[in-house]
N, C-alpha and C positions, 0 to 999 in steps of 0.2 A: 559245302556243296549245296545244303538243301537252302541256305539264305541267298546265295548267289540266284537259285533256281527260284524264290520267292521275290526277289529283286528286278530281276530281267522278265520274269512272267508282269508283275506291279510298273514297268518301264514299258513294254509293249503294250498292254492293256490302255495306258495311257493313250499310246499314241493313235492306236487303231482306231478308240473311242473320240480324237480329236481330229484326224483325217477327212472325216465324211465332210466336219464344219469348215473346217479349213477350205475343202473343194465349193463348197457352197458359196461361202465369201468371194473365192477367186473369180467364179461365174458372175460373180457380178461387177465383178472389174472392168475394166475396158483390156480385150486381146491384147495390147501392146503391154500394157502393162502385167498383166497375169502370167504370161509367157516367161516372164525375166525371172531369172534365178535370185536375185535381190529381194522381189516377189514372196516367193516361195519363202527365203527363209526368214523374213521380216513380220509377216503374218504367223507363220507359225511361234516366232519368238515371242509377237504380243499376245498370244493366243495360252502361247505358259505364264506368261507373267501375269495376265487378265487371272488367271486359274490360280495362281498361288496367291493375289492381291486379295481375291475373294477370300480365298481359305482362310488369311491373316484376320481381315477384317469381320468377318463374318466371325462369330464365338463358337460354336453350335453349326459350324459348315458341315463337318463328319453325321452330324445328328438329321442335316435338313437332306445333305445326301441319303442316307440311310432310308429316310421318311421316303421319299423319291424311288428309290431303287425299289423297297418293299411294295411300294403300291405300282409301280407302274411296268418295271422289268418282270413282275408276275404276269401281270396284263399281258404284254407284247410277246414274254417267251410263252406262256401253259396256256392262257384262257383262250386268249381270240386265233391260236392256233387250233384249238380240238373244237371248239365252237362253228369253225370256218369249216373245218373239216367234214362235221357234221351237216352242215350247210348246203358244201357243194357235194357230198355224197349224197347224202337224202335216202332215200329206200334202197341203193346201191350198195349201203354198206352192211356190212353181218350184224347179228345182236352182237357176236363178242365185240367187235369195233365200238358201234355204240356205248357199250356199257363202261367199255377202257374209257373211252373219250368225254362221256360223263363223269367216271372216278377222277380219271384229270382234273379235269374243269375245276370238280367241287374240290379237290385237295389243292389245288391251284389257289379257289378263292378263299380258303382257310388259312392257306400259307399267307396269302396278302394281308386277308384281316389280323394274323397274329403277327405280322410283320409290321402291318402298319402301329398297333395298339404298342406293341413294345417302343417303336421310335417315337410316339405324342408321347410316350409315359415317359422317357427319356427324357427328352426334350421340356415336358413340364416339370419335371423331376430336377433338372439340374438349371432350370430358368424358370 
């Protein structure tokens, strides 16, 4: 039950995260061609296989991913959300708001720095 649930969670994740690109590429196709259902499942096929050819070839893919996600999925989810916040509330918002949106930020940027430090140590560690 719970590997099934770590599987199909590990399966969609995939594909949500490959979606966006996939729509991006197709935009810039020519309409006649985008529209075709051929389309649709021809790019997404090369689109796995581009993604598994890396992982193979690449030694250290899990490691440069990892490097990636710790520096920049902190970025895009904690930092420049409570900073943006701060931003466009300005005098608007309460000290508590404030002070949360600071703790954020700074546990945000801790998390990145010891996320990043563990993936270079990783990665120099084992190349």
């Amino acid at each position: 039950m719970v590997t099934s649930f770590f599987a199909s969670l590990t399966l969609n994740t995939y594909a949500l995260l490959m979606s966006p690109l996939a729509r991006s590429i197709e935009e810039l196709l020519p309409v006649g061609v985008s529209n075709c259902v051929w389309c649709f499942i021809l790019l997404r096929t090369a689109l796995v296989i581009s993604t598994v050819g890396a992982a193979f070839l690449i030694p250290f893919f899990g490691l440069v991913l990892a490097l990636i996600g710790s520096l920049l999925n902190i970025l895009v989810s904690v930092i420049v959300p409570t900073l943006c916040f701060l931003r466009i509330a300005g005098m608007k918002a309460s000290r508590i708001q404030v002070v949360s949106s600071i703790v954020v930020a700074a546990l945000g940027v801790i998390a990145a720095i010891l996320g990043t430090y563990s993936s270079v140590s990783k990665i120099v560690e084992r190349y």
